[in-house]
N, C-alpha and C positions, 0 to 999 in steps of 0.2 A: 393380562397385561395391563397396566397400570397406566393412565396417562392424566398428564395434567397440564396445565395451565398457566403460563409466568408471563406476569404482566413486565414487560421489557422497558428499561430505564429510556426516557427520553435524551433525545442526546445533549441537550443541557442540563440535564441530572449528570447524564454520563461525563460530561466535559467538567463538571464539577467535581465529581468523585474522582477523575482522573487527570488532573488540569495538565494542561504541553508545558515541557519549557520554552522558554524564551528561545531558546538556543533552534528548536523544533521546528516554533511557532516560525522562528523569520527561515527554516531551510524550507516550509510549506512555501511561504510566502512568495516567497526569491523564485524558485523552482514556478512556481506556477505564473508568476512572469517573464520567466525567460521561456518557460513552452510559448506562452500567450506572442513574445515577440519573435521568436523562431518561425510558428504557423504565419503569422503577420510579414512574414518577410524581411521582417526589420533586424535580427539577428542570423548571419550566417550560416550560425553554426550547426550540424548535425543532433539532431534531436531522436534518441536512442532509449527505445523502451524494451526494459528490461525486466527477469523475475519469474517463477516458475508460474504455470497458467495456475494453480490453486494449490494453496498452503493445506500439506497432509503434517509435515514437522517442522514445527515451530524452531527448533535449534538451525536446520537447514537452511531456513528463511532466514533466517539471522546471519549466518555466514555468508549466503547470499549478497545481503546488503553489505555487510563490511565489504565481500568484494567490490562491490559498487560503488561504494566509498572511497575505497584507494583511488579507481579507474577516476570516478567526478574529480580527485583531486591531480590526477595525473595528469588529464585529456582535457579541462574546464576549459581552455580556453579553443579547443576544435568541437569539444560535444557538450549537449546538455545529456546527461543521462539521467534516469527517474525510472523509480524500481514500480511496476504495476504487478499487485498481488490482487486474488479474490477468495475472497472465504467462504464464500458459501457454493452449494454446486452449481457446475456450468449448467445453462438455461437446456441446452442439447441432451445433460445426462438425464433420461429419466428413471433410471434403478439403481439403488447402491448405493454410493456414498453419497452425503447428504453435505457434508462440508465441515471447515473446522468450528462457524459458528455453531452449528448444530451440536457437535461434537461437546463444547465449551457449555453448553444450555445444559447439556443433559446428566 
């Protein structure tokens, strides 16, 4: 068995090769201070975390989010919703799949 070694792009190499749009950059932005005023108390609204516990299909995940896209636009003013994915294996799995970054490396 063959195994090697890849040195992993820093994530300002990575932010470079893959730069956000604008459009992205401000629903990161927005989104993580309406959590920020939610938890604070200072916004009412329902804060609802969404998203399969780890991404095995990428298409799924995607459809996903479009769901969650409509709902953010339907519900915006009762809920914050924000889609939490993780790609790599849960911390608990120790056999088997190893995750989609693994998956994406190899």
């Amino acid at each position: 068995m063959f195994k090697e070694t890849v040195r992993l792009l820093t994530p300002r190499a990575l932010k470079a090769e893959f730069p956000m749009s604008e459009a992205s950059n401000r629903t990161v932005v927005e989104s993580r201070q309406n959590v920020m005023q939610i938890l604070e108390q200072k916004d009412s609204r329902l804060l609802v975390v969404v998203g399969p516990c780890s991404i095995h299909d990428v298409d799924a995940c995607t459809r996903i989010w479009s769901a969650a896209q409509w709902l953010r636009t339907e519900l915006g003013a009762q809920m914050e919703i924000v889609m939490r994915v993780y790609f790599e294996k849960k911390p608990r799995t120790t056999i088997g799949w190893k995750g989609l970054i693994n998956d994406s490396a190899s």
